[in-house]
N, C-alpha and C positions, 0 to 999 in steps of 0.2 A: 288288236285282232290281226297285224297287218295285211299284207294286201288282199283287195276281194274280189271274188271271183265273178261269174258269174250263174255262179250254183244261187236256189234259194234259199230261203233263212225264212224261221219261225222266229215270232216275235211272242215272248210268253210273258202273260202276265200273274202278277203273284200275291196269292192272298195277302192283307196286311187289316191293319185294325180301325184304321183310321179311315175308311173311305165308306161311306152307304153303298149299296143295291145300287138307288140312285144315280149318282156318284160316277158307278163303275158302268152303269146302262147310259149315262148319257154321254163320257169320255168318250167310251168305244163309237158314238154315232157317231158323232162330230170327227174324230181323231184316223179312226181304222174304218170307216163310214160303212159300218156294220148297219144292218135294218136294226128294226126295233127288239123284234124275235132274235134276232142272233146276237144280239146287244146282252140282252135276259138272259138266255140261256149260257155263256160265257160266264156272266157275275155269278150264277148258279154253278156254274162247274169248278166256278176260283174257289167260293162258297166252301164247297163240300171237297176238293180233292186237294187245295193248296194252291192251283195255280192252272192254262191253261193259254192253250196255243189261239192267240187273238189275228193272229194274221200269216199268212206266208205270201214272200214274195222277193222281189231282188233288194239285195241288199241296201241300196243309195233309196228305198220306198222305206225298209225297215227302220234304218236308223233315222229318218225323220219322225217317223211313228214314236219311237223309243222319246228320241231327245222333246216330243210335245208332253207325254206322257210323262216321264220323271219330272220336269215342268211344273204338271200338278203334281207331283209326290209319288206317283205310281211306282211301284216296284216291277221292274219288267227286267226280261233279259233277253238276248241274244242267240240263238242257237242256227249252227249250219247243217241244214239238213241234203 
């Protein structure tokens, strides 16, 4: 990605087949320390659209989120917004 700035970045996560409801509500608590509501509603919107913006913030916050997250298998990407 080279060098980064210090614009924000969305961290998206992306539906996949392998992970419960579960899963995906209790990563985001622990990980992107989402409430419990905002945990739900997330796995609901990966659920039904594909995928979904779990966090924005500076980048050296994101890529830690990212690398816990593939960690457990999570399919996530990077986006500069």
């Amino acid at each position: 990605m080279g060098k980064k700035t210090n614009n924000n970045y969305q961290l998206i996560l992306h539906n996949d087949e392998n992970h419960s409801f579960k899963d995906v509500i209790i990563s985001l608590i622990e990980i992107c320390e989402h409430s419990d509501i905002q945990a739900e509603q997330c796995a609901i919107i990966v659920d039904l659209k594909g995928s979904c913006c779990v966090n924005i913030n500076k980048y050296s916050k994101i890529i830690k989120q990212k690398e816990k997250l593939t960690g457990k298998n999570f399919k996530v990407s990077i986006k500069e917004i």
